[in-house]
TORKOL-4160 file (C-alpha; in steps of 0.2 Angstrom, whole numbers, padded with zeros to 4 digits, m for minus):
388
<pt num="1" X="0135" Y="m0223" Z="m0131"/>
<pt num="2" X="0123" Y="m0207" Z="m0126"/>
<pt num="3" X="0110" Y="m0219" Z="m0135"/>
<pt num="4" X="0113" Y="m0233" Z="m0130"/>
<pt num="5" X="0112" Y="m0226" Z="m0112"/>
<pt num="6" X="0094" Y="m0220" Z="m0116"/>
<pt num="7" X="0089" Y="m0234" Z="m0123"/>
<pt num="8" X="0094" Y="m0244" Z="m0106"/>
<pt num="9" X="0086" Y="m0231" Z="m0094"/>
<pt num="10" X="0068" Y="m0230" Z="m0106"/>
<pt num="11" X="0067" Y="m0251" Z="m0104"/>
<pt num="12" X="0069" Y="m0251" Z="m0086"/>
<pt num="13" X="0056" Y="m0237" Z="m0085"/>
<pt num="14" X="0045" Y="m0247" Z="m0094"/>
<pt num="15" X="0048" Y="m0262" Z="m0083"/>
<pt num="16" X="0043" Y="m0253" Z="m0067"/>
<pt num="17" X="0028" Y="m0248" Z="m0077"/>
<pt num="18" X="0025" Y="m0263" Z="m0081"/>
<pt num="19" X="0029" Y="m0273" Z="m0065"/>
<pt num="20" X="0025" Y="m0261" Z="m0052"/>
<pt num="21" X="0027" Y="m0273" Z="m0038"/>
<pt num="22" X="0047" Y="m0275" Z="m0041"/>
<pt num="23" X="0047" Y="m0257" Z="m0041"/>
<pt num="24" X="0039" Y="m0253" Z="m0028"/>
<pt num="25" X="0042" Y="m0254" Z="m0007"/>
<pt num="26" X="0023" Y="m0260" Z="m0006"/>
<pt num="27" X="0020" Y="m0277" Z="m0009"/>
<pt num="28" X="0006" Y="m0287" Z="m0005"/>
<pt num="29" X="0010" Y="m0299" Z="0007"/>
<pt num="30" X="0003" Y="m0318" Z="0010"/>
<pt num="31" X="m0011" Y="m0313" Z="0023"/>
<pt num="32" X="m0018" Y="m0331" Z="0019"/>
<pt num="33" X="m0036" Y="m0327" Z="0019"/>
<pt num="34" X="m0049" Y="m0341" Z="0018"/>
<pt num="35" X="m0062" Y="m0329" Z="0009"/>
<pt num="36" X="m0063" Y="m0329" Z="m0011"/>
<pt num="37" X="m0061" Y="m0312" Z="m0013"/>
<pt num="38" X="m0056" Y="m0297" Z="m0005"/>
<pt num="39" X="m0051" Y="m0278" Z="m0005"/>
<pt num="40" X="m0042" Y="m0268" Z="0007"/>
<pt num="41" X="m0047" Y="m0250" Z="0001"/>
<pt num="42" X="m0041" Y="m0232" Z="0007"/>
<pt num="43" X="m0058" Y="m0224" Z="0012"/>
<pt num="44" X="m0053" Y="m0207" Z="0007"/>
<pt num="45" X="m0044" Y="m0208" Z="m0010"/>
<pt num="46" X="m0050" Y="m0226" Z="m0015"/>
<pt num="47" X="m0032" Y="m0233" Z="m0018"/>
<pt num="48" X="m0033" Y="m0251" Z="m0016"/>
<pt num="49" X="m0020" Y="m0257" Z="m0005"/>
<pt num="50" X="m0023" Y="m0274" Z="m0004"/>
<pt num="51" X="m0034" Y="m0287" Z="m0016"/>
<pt num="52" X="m0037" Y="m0305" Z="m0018"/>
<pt num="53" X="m0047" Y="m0309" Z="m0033"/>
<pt num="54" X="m0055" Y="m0290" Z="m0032"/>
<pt num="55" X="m0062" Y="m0289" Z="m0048"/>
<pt num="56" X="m0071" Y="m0308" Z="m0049"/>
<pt num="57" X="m0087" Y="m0308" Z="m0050"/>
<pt num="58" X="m0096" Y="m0315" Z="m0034"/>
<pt num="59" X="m0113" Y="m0315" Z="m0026"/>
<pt num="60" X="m0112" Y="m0305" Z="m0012"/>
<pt num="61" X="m0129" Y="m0306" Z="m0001"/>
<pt num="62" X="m0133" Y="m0293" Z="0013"/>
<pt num="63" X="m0121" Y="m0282" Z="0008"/>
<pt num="64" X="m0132" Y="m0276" Z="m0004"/>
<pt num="65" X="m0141" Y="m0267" Z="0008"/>
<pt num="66" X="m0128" Y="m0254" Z="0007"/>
<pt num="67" X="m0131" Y="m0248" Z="m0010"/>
<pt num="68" X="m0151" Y="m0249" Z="m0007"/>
<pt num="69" X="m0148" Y="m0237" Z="0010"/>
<pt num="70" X="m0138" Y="m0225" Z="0001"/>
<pt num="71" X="m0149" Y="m0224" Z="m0015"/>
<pt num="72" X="m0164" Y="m0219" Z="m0003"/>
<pt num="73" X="m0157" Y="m0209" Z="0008"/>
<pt num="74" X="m0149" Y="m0197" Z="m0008"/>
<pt num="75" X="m0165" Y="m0198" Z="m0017"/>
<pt num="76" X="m0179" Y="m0203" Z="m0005"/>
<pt num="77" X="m0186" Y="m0190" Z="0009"/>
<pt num="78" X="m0182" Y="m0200" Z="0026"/>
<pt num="79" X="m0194" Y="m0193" Z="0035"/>
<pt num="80" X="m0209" Y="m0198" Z="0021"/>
<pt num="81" X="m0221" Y="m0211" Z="0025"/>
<pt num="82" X="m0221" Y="m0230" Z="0018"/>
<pt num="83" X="m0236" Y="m0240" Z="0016"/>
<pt num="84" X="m0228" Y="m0260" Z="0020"/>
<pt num="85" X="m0236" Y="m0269" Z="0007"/>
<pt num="86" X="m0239" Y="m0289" Z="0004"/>
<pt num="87" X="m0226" Y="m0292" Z="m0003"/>
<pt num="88" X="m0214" Y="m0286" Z="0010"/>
<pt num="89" X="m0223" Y="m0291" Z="0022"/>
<pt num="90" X="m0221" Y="m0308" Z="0015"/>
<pt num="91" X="m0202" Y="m0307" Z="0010"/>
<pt num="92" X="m0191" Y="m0322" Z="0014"/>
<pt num="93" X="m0177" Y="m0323" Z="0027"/>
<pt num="94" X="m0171" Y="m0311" Z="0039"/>
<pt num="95" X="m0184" Y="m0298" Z="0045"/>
<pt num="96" X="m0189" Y="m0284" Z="0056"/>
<pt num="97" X="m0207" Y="m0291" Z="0055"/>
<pt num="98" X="m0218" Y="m0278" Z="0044"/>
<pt num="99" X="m0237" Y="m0279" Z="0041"/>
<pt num="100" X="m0246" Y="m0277" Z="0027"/>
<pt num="101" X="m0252" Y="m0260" Z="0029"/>
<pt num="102" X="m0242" Y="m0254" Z="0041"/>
<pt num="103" X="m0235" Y="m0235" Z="0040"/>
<pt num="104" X="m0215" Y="m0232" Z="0043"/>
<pt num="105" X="m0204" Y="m0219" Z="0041"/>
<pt num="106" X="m0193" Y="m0221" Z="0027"/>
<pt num="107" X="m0177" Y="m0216" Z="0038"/>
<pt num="108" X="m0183" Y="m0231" Z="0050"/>
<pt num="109" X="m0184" Y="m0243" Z="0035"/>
<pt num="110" X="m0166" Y="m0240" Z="0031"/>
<pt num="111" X="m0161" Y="m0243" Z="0049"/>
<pt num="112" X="m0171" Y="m0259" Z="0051"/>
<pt num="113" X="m0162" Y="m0264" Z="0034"/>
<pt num="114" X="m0145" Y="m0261" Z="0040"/>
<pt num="115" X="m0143" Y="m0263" Z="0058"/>
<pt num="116" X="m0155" Y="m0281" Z="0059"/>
<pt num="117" X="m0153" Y="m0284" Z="0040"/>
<pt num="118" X="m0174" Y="m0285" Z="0037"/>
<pt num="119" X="m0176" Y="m0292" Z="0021"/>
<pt num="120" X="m0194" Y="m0285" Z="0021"/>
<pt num="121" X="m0189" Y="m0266" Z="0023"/>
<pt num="122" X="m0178" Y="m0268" Z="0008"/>
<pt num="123" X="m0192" Y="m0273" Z="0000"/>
<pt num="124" X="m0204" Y="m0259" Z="0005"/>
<pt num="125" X="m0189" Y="m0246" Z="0003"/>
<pt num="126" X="m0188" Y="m0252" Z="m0016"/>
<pt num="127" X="m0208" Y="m0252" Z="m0019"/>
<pt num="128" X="m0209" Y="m0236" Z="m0010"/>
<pt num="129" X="m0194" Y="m0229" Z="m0022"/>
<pt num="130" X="m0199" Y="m0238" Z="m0037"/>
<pt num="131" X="m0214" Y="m0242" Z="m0038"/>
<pt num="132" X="m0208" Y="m0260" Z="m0040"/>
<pt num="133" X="m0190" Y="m0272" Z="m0036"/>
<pt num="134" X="m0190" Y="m0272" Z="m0054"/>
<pt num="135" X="m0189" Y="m0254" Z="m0057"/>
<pt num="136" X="m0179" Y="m0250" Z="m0042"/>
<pt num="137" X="m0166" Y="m0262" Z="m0045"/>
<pt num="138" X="m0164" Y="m0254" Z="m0062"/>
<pt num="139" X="m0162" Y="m0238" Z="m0054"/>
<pt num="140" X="m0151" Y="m0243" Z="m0042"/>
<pt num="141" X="m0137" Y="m0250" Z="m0058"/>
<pt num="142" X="m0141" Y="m0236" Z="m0067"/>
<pt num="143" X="m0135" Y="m0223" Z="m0050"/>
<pt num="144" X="m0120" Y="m0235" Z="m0045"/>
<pt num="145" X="m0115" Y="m0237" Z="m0062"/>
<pt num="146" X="m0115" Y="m0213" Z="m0065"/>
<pt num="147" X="m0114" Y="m0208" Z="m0047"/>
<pt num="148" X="m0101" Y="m0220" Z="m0039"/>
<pt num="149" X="m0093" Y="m0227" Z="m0053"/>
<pt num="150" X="m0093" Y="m0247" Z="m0051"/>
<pt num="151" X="m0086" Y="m0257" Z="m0066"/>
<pt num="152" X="m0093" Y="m0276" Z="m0063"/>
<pt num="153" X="m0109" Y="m0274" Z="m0053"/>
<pt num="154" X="m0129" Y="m0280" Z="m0056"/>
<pt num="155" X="m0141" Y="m0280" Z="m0043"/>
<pt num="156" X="m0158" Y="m0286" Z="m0046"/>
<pt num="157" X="m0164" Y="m0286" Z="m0030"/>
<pt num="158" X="m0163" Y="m0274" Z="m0015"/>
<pt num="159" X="m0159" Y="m0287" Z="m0002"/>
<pt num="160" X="m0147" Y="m0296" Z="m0008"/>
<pt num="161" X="m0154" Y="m0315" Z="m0008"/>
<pt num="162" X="m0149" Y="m0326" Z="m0019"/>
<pt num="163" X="m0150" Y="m0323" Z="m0041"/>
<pt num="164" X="m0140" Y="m0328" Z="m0053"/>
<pt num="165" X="m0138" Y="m0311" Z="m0061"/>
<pt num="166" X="m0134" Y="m0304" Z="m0043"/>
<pt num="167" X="m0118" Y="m0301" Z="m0044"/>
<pt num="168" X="m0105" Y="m0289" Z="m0037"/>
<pt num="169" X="m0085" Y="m0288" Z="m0036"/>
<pt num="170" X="m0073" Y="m0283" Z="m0020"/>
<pt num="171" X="m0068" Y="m0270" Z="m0028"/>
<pt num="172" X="m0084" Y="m0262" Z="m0032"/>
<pt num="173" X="m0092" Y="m0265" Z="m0015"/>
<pt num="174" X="m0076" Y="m0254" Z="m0009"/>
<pt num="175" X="m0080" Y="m0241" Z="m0020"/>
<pt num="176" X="m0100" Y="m0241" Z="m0015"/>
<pt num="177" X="m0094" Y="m0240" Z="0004"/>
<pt num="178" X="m0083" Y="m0226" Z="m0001"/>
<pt num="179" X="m0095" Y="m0216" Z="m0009"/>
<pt num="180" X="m0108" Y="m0218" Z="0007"/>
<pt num="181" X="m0101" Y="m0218" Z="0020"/>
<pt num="182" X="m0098" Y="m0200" Z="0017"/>
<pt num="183" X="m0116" Y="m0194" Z="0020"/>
<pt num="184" X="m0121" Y="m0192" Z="0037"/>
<pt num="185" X="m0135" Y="m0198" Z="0038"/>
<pt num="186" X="m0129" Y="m0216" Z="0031"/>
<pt num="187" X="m0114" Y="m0218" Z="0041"/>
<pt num="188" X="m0123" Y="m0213" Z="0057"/>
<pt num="189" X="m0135" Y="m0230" Z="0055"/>
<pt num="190" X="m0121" Y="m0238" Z="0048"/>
<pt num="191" X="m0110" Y="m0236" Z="0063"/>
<pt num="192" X="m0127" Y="m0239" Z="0076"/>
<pt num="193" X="m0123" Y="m0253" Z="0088"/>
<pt num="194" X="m0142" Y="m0255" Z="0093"/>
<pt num="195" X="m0157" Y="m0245" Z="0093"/>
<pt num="196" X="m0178" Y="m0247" Z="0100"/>
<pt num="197" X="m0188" Y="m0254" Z="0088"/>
<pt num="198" X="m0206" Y="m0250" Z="0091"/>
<pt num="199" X="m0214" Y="m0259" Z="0076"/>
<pt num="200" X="m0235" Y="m0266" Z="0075"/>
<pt num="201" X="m0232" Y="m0283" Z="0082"/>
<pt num="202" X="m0213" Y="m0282" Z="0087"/>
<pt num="203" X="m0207" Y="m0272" Z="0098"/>
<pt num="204" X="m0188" Y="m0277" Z="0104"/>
<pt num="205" X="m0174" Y="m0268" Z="0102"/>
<pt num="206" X="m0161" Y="m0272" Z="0086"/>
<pt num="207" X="m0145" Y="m0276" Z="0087"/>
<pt num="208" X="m0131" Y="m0275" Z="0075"/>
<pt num="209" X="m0125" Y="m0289" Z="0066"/>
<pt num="210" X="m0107" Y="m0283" Z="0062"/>
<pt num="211" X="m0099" Y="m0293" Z="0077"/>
<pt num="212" X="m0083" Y="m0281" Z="0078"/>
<pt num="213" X="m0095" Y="m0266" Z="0083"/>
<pt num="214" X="m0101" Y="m0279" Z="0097"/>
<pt num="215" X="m0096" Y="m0296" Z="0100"/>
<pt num="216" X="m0078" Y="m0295" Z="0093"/>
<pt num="217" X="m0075" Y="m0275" Z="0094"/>
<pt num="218" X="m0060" Y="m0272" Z="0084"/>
<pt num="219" X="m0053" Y="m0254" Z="0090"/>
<pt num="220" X="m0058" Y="m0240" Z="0074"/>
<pt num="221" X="m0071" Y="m0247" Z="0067"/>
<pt num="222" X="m0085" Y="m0235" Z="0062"/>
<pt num="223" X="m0098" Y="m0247" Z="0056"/>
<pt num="224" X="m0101" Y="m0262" Z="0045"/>
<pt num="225" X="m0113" Y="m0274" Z="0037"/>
<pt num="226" X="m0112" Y="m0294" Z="0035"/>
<pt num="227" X="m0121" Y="m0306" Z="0024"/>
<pt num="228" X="m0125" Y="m0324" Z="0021"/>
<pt num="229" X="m0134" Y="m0336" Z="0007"/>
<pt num="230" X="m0128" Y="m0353" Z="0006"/>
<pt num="231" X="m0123" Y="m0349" Z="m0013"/>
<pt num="232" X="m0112" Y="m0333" Z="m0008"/>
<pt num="233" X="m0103" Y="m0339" Z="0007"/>
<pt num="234" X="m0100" Y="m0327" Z="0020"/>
<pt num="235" X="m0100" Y="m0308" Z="0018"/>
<pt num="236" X="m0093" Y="m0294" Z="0026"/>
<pt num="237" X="m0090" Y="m0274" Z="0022"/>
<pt num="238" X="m0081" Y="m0265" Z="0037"/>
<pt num="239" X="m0077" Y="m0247" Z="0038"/>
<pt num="240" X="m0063" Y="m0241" Z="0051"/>
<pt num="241" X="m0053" Y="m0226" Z="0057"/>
<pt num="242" X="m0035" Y="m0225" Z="0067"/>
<pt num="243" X="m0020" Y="m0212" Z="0064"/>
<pt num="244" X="m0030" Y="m0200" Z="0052"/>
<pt num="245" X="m0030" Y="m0216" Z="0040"/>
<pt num="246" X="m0047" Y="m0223" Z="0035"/>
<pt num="247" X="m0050" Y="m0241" Z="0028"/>
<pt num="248" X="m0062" Y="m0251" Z="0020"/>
<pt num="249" X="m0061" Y="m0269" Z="0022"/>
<pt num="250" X="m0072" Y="m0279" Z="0011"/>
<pt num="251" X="m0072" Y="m0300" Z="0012"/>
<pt num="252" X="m0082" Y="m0311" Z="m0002"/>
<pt num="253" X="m0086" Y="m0328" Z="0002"/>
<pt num="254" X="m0078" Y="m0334" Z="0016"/>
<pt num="255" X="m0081" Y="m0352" Z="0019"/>
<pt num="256" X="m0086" Y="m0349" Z="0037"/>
<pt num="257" X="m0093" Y="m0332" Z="0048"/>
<pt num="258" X="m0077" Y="m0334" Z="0059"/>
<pt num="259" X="m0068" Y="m0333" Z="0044"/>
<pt num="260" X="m0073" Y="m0319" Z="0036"/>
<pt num="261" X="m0068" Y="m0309" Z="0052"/>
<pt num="262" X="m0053" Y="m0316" Z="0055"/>
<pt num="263" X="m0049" Y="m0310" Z="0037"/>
<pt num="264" X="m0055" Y="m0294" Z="0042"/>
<pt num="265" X="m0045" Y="m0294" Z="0055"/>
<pt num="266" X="m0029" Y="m0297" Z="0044"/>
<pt num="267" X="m0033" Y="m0283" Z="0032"/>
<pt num="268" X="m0035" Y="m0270" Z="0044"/>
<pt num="269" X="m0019" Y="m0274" Z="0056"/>
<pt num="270" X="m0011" Y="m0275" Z="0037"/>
<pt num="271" X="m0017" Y="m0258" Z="0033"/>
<pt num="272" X="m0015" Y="m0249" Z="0049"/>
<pt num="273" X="0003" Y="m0255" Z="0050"/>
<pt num="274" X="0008" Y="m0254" Z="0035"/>
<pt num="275" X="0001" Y="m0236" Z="0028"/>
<pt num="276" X="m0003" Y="m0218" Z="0031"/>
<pt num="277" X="m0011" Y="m0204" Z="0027"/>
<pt num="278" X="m0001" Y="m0189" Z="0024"/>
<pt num="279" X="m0006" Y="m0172" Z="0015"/>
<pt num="280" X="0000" Y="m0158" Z="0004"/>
<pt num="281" X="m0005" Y="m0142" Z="0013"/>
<pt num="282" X="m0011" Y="m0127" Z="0002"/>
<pt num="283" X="0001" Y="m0116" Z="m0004"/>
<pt num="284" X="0001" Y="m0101" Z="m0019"/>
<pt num="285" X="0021" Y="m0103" Z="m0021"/>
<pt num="286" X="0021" Y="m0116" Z="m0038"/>
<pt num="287" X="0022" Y="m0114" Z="m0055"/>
<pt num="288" X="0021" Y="m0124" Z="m0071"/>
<pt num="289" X="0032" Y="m0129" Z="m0089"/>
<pt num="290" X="0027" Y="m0107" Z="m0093"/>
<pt num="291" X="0032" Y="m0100" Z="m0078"/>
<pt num="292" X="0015" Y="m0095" Z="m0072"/>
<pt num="293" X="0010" Y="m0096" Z="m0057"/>
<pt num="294" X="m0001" Y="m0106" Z="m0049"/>
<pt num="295" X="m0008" Y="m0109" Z="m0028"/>
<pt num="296" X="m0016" Y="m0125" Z="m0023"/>
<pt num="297" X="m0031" Y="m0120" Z="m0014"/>
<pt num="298" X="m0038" Y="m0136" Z="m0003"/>
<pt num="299" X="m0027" Y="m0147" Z="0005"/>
<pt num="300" X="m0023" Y="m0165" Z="m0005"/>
<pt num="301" X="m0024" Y="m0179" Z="0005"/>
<pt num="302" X="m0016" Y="m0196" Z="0001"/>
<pt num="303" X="m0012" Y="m0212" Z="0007"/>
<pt num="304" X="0005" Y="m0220" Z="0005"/>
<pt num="305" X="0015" Y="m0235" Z="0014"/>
<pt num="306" X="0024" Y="m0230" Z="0026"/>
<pt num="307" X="0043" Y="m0230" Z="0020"/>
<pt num="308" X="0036" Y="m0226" Z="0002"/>
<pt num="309" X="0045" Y="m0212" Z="m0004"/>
<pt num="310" X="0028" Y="m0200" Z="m0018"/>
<pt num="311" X="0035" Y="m0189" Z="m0030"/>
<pt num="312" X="0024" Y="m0175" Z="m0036"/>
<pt num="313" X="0020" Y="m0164" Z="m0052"/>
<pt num="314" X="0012" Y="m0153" Z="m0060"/>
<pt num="315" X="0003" Y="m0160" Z="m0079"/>
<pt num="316" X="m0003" Y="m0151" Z="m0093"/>
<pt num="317" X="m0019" Y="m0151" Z="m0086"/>
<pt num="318" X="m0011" Y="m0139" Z="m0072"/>
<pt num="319" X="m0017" Y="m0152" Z="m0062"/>
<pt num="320" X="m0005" Y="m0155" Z="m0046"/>
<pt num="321" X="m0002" Y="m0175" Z="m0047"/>
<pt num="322" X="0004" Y="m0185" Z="m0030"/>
<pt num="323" X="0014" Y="m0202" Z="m0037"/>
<pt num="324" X="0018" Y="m0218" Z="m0029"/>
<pt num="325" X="0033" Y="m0226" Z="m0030"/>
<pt num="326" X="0028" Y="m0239" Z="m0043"/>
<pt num="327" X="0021" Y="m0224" Z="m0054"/>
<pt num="328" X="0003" Y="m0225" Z="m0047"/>
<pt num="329" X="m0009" Y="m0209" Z="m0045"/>
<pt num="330" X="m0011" Y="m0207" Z="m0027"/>
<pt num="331" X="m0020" Y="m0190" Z="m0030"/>
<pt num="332" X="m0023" Y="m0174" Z="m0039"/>
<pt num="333" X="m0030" Y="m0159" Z="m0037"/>
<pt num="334" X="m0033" Y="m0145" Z="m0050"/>
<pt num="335" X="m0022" Y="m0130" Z="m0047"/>
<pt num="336" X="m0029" Y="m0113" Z="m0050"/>
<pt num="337" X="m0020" Y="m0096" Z="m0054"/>
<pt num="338" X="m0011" Y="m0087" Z="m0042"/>
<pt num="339" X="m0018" Y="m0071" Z="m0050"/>
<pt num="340" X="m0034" Y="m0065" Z="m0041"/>
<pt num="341" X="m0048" Y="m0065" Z="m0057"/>
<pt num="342" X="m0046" Y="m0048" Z="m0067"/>
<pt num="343" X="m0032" Y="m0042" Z="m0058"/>
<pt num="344" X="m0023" Y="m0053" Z="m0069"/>
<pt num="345" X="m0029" Y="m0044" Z="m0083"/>
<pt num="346" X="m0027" Y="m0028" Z="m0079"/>
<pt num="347" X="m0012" Y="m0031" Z="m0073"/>
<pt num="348" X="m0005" Y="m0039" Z="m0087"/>
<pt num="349" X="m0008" Y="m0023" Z="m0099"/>
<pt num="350" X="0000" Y="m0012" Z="m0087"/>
<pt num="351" X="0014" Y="m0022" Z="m0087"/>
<pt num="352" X="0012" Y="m0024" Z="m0106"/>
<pt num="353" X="0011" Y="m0004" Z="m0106"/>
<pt num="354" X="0024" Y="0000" Z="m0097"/>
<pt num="355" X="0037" Y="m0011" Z="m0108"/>
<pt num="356" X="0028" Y="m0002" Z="m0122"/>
<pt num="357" X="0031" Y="0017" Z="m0116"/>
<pt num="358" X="0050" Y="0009" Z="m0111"/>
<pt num="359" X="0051" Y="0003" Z="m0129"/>
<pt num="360" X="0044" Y="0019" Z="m0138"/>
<pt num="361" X="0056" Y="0030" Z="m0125"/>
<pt num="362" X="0071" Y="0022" Z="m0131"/>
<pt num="363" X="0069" Y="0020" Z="m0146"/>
<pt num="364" X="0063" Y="0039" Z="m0147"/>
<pt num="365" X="0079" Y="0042" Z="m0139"/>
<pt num="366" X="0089" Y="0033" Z="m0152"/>
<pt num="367" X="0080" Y="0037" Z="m0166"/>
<pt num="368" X="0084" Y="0059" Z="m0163"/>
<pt num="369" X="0101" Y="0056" Z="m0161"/>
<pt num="370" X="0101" Y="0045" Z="m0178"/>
<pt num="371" X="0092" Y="0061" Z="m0186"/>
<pt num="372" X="0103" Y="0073" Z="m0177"/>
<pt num="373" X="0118" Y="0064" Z="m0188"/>
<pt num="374" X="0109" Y="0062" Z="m0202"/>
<pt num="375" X="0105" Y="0080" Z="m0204"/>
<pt num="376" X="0125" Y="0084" Z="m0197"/>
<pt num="377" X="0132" Y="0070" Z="m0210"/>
<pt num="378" X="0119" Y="0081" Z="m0224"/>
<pt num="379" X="0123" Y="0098" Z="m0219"/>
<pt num="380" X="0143" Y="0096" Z="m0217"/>
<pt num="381" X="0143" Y="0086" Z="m0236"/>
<pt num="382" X="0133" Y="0102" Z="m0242"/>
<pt num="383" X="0147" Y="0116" Z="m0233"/>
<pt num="384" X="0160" Y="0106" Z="m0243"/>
<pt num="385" X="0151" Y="0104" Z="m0261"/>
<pt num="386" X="0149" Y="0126" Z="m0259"/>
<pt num="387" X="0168" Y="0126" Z="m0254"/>
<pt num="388" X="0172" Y="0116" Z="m0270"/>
């Protein structure tokens, strides 16, 4: 019976594992998006929280721009010099209206790129990077593939216009905005609602295309980039902050721009109120399978749905693990000893020594009286032998 009993409770384990969303109080609702793909993603851990077709392979235009403005600013100086060349100058679609010849700051490249979408500083960004948009779009996989982590994603162009081999995923686009919107220096253009732009032969002043900073404000959102060829459908990466919760919603191919908001839209009220983010403050009172002790030293953030009940515990690794309730890793955070270093040690041998001289004392102790009767047991059996 005690068998059978187990048997019972290791299938239905593996059910939940298995089919997470019977299990768990978080299921993805019909938000009946028009785009073709989409991924509502937790900015701060990454968990996905909502996707349609995540990991399809799509085009993704103008959102391109993101990775090109986070690969300069980590491994370009901003404030270095550009020399605009033909080619940019000459670059198809949307533009900021570059010369040939003409001398920008780096740093004002990337603006130009991101807030008005200039498919002709993309271009100079990359040549001033790269040498070339060959080389520089080979750089770029080769960073978002070891520094961000994408799965699905091949960029052979800085701007984003149209390539066959141009291709991208929901999910990974997430996991790019993730990943920059975390320097500074990026998410302070990427947030910019509009800014002077003193140029040789235009001077205007730019304004951002991401219509819920401006023309449809949408109350938390932090910044955003849209984008558009005929062959991708609409595009549309916004970032947004409410409650201490922070969201990324990324839409791909929307059959029309209004769309691709409206879905927007949907996925944030879906995240906002549905989740939150909670967090295990640090504490030095925890120990592992041996007994030892152990302190979590930074505080583990994690996002959960809101009537989700998250278990937690500590693996082999001594890694303290935050889990869902449909067995997902929400977060981890390694655990260190609650031992200050060398005390430990030190510690350890006095404790060591002192069992030891409790050991020996005892046993010293025990050890007399078992000679004392020894030598009484000899001594008395010799008095009686003489007698005899």
């Amino acid at each position: 019976m005690k068998q059978i009993l187990h048997t019972m409770i290791a299938a239905f384990t593996l059910f939940i594992i298995m089919h997470p969303d019977k299990a768990s109080g978080i299921k993805d609702p019909d938000l009946s998006l028009k785009s073709e793909g989409a991924v509502l993603m937790d900015a701060k851990t990454g968990r996905i929280l909502y996707e349609k077709n995540g990991h399809a392979s799509m085009y993704p235009a103008s959102i391109t721009k993101i990775a090109t403005a986070i690969y300069a600013i980590e491994n370009g100086d901003l404030d270095e010099i550009v020399t605009v060349s033909e080619k940019a100058r000459n670059a198809e679609g949307t533009k900021v209206f570059l010369e040939e010849g003409e001398q920008v700051p780096l740093k004002r490249l990337i603006q130009g790129m991101l807030i008005n979408s200039g498919n002709d500083a993309a271009i100079a960004i990359a040549e001033h990077m790269s040498g070339n948009v060959e080389q520089f779009s080979k750089d770029l996989n080769e960073y978002l593939l070891k520094d961000v982590g994408v799965e699905q994603t091949n960029f052979v162009n800085p701007s984003g216009l149209f390539d066959p081999d141009h291709r991208t995923t929901a999910a990974d686009m997430g996991k790019i905005t993730k990943y920059a919107i975390k320097n500074e220096q990026f998410a302070e253009i990427f947030g910019t609602k509009s800014m002077e732009w003193e140029g040789e032969t235009w001077q205007t002043t730019l304004l951002t295309h991401h219509k819920m900073l401006k023309q449809r404000p949408y109350e938390g959102v932090t910044g955003g980039k849209n984008g558009f060829v005929s062959q991708s459908g609409f595009t549309l990466v916004t970032a947004a902050q409410k409650n201490g919760l922070s969201l990324i919603a990324v839409t791909l191919k929307s059959p029309n721009d209004s769309g691709t908001y409206n879905d927007t839209e949907k996925l944030l009220d879906y995240g906002f109120g549905h989740f939150e983010t909670k967090e295990i403050a640090p504490a030095a009172s925890l120990v592992n399978d041996k007994k030892e002790p152990l302190q979590l030293t930074e505080p583990i953030p994690y996002t959960k749905g809101k009537d989700e009940k998250v278990t937690t515990k500590i693996n082999r690794l001594n890694e303290l693990v935050v889990h869902g309730e449909d067995g997902q890793e929400l977060a981890s955070a390694k655990l260190e000893s609650a031992i200050p270093e060398g005390q430990g040690i030190s510690q350890n041998l006095q404790e060591n020594k002192e069992e030891e001289d409790k050991y020996f004392s005892s046993h010293f102790f025990l050890a007399a009286i078992a000679a004392f009767l020894l030598v009484t047991f000899i001594s008395g059996t010799l008095y009686w032998q003489t007698k005899r």
